[in-house]
C-alpha positions in Angstrom: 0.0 0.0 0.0 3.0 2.2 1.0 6.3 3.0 -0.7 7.3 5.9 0.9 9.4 6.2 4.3 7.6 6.6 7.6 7.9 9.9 9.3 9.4 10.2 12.2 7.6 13.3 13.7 9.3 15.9 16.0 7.7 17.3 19.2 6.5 20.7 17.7 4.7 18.7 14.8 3.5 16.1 16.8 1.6 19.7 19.0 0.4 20.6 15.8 -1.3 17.2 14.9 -2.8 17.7 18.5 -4.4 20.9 17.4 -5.5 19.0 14.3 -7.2 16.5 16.9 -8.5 18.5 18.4 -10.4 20.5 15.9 -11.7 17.1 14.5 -12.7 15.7 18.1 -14.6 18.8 18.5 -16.2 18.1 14.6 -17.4 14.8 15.4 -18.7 15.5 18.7 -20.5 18.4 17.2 -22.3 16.0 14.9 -22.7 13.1 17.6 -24.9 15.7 18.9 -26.7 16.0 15.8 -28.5 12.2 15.4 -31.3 11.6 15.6 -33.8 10.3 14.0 -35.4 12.4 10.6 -32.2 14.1 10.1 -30.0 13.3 6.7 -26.5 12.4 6.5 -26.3 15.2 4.3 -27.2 17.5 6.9 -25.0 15.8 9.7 -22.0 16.6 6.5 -22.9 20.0 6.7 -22.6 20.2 10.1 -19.0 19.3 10.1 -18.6 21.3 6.8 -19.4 24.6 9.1 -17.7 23.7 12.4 -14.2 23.3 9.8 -15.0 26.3 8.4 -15.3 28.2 11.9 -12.1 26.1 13.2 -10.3 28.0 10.0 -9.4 23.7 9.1 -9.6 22.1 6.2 -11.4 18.7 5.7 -8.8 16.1 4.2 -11.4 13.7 3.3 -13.3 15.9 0.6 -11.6 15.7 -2.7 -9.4 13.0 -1.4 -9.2 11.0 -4.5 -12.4 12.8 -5.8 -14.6 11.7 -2.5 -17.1 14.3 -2.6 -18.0 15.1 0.9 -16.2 16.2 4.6 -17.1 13.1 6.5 -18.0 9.4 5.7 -21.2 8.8 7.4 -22.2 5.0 7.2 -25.3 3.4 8.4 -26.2 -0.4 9.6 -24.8 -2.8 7.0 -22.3 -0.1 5.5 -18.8 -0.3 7.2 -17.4 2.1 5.7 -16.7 5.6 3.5 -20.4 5.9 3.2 -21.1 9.3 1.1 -23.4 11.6 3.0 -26.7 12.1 1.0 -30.6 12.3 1.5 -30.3 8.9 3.6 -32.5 10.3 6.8 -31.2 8.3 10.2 -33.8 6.2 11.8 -34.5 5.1 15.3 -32.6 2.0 15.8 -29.7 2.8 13.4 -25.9 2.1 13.2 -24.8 5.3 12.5 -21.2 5.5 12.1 -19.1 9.1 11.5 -15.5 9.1 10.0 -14.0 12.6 9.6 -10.7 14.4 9.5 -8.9 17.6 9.0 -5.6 19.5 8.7 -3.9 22.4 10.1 -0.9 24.5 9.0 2.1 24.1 11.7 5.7 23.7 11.1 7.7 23.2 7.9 5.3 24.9 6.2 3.2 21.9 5.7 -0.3 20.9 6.9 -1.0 18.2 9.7 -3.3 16.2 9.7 -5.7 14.3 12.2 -8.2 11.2 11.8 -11.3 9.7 14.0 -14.0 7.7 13.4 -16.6 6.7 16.5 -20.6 4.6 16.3 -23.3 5.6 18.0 -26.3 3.2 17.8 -29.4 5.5 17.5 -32.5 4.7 20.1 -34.0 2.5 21.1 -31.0 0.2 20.0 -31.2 -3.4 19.5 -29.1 -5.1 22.4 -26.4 -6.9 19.8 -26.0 -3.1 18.0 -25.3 -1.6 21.2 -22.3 -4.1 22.2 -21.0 -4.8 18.2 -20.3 -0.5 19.2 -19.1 -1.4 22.6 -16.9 -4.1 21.6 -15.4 -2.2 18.8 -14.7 0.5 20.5 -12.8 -1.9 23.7 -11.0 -3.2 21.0 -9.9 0.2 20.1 -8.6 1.4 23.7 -7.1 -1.5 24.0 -5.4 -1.6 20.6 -3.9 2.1 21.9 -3.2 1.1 25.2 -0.9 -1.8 23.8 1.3 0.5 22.0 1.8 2.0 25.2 3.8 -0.9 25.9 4.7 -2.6 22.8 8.2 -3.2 21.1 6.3 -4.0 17.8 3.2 -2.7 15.2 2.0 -6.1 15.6 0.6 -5.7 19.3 -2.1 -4.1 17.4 -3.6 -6.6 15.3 -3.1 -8.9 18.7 -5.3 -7.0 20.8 -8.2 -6.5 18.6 -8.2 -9.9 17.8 -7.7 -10.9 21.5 -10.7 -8.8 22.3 -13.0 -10.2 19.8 -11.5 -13.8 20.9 -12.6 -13.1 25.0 -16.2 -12.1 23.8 -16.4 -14.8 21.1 -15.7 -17.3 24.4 -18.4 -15.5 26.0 -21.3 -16.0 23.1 -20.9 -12.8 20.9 -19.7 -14.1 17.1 -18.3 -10.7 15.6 -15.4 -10.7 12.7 -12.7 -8.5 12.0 -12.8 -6.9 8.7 -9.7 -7.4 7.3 -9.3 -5.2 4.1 -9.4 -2.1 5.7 -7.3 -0.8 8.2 -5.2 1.7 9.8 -2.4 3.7 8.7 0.6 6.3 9.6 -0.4 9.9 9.7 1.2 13.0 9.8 2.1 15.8 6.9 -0.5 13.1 4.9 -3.2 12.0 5.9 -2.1 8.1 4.7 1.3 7.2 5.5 3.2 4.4 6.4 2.9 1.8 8.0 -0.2 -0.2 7.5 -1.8 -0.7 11.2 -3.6 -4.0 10.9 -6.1 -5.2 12.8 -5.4 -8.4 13.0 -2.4 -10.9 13.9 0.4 -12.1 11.9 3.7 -14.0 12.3 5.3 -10.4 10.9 5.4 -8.7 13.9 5.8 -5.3 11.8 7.9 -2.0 12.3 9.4 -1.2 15.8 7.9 0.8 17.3 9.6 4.5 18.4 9.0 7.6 19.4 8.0 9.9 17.4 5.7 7.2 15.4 1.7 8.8 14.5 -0.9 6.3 13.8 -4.3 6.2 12.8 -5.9 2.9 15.0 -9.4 2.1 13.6 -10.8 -1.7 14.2 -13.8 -2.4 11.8 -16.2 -5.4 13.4 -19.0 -6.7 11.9 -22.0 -8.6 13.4 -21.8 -11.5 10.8 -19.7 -12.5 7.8 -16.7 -9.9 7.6 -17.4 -10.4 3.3 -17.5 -7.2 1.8 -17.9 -5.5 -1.2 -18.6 -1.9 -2.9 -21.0 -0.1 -4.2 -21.3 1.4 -7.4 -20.8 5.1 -5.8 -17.2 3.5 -5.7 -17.0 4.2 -2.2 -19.1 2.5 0.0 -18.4 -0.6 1.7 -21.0 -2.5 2.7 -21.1 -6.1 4.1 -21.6 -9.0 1.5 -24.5 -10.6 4.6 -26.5 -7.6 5.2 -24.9 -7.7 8.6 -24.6 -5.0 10.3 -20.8 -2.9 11.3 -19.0 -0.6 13.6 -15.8 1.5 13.4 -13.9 3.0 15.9 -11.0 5.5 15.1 -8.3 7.7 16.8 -5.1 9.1 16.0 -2.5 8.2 18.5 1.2 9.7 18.9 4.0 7.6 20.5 6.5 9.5 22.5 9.5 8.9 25.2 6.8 8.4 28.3 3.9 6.3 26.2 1.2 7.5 24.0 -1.1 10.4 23.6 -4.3 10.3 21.8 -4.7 13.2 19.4 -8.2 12.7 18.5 -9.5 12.9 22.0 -10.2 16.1 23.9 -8.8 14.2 27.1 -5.6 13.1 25.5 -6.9 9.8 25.6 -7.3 9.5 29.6 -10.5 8.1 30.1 -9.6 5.2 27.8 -6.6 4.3 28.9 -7.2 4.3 32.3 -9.4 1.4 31.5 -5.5 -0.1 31.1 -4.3 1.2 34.3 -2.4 4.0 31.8 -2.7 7.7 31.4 -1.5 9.5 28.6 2.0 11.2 28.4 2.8 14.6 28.3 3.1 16.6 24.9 5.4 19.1 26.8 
């Protein structure tokens, strides 16, 4: 997927992805607050269109190989880069948002941040409401074992070690494999690929310095896929339906900080017994 070298970013660049992040956690909660049912995904686009626009950001997703819109909104079976339209959210959906944006900082370059959460619209149905959960877990604790890690590889491990403890437990949910996480820094896509799944390559070694984008796809039945003829979105071959969870998440000399979440990350990782480490 990647040819180019990864980017090693410094200290004053990884503060300016932070500012990214936090422009684009304040985007999506913006339009978290927004569903409900009766409103379109076209509306809930333009929402983050205008919060951008106030933030003086601009979205990296539209005209990202001629996507058309600021956010990927995708509902129930959809997994993924859904295109905001005149769909209108219904009680009882899967409603998940994936949005990003950059910001000028040092080098004269833009920086760039990336987060993706799913809200289950009410009343939910009980196996919607923990395919969200789940994902999300497997998220935090995706983050939380680079916190620790010597490896890339300690991702893919602990998303599949999450959806392993709950598959014990009676809850069947798959990983979708073809997409997956990525580098990020003066582009939005960079090396390395952040899988979400194991495999005997262990991956890069980890350092400091290191910006990823961690974002664990599950899906309630078969992870088949496939896409529709918008060229965009991904929907599951089953009908089942999906969730996506998303931060961007800096390594440094003390751990990790998450800079897609207004708290650095804090409330998640303590779930690990972490917190995050300082940016200064």
């Amino acid at each position: 997927m990647f040819r180019e070298r990864m980017e090693l970013k410094s200290r004053e660049q990884v503060r300016a992805m932070r500012r990214a992040g936090l422009v684009v956690a304040a985007m999506l909660a913006e339009v978290r607050a927004a569903i409900r049912p009766g409103v379109t995904t076209a509306e809930l686009d333009a929402i983050a269109a205008a919060h951008l626009d106030r933030a003086g950001a601009l979205s990296n997703f539209r005209g990202y190989h001629g996507y058309p819109a600021t956010v990927c909104i995708s509902v129930n079976e959809e997994i993924v880069h859904g295109i905001p339209g005149e769909r209108r959210i219904r009680a009882g959906d899967v409603v998940s948002v994936d949005g990003g944006c950059s910001v000028p900082g040092p080098n004269g370059r833009r920086w760039h941040g990336d987060s993706a959460f799913t809200v289950v619209v009410e009343p939910a149905q009980a196996a919607d409401a923990v395919l969200a959960a789940i994902t999300e877990e497997a998220l935090w604790a995706a983050i939380a074992a680079l916190a620790g890690g010597d490896r890339l590889g300690v991702v893919g491990d602990a998303v599949e070690a999450v959806v392993r403890e709950h598959g014990e437990r009676g809850v069947r949910l798959s990983i979708v494999r073809e997409y997956v996480g990525h580098g990020i820094g003066s582009q939005m896509h960079q090396p390395p690929e952040v899988l979400n799944y194991s495999t005997r390559e262990r991956g890069p070694r980890l350092r400091p310095g290191m910006v990823l984008a961690v974002e664990p796809m599950l899906a309630g039945g078969s992870p088949a896929n496939r896409t529709l003829a918008d060229g965009w979105t991904v929907v599951t071959s089953d009908g089942s339906h999906a969730a996506h969870w998303e931060h961007t998440v800096a390594l440094l000399p003390g751990g990790v900080h998450v800079l897609t979440a207004a708290d650095g990350g804090a409330a998640g990782l303590a779930r690990h017994g972490l917190a995050p480490a300082p940016l200064d």
